[in-house]
N, C-alpha and C positions, 0 to 999 in steps of 0.2 A: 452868874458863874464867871471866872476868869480863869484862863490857863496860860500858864508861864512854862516856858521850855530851859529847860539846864542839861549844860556839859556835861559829862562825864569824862573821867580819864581815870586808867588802872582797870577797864573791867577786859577780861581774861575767857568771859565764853556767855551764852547764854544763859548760861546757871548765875550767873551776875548778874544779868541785867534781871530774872525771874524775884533773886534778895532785894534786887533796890525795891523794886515794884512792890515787895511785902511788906519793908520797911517802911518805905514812904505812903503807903499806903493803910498804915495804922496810925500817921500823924492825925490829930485832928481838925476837923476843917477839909479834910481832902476829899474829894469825890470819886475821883478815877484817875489812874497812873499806867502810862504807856512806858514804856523802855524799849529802847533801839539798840540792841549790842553793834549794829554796823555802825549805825549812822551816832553811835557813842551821844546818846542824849535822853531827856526823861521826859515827856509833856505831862504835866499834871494840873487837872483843874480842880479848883476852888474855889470855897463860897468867899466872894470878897471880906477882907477884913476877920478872917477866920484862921487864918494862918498868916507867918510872915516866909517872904523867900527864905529868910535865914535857917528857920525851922526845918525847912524842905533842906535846903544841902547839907545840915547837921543831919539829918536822917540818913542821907546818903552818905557822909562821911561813916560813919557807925561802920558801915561797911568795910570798912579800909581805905576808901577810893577818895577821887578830890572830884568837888563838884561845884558848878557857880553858874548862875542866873543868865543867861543869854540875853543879848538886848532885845527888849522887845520894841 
């Protein structure tokens, strides 16, 4: 498994970071997704080579929000 952390910006309450968590978490390939409305970020792991970062922040875009890869 691998887990990659991305930014978030534009979320607005809890109730944001609970949609990204549903969204990004119907991608497939994905395991498990955390959302941090404080700390405005997403941890989510995956089975290598089963999803692309890209995949994941197009999920979380859907939302209205802007989101990108954090250096790992």
């Amino acid at each position: 498994m691998k887990t990659a952390t991305f930014r978030i910006e534009g979320m607005h309450c809890e109730g944001c970071a609970r949609t990204i968590e549903a969204l990004v978490g119907r991608v497939p390939g994905v395991k498990q997704v955390s959302v941090s409305f404080d700390a405005r970020e997403a941890r989510v792991r995956f089975g290598p080579g089963s999803v692309t970062h890209a995949a994941i922040v197009a999920a979380i875009e859907r939302a209205g929000l802007r989101a990108e890869a954090a250096a790992q």
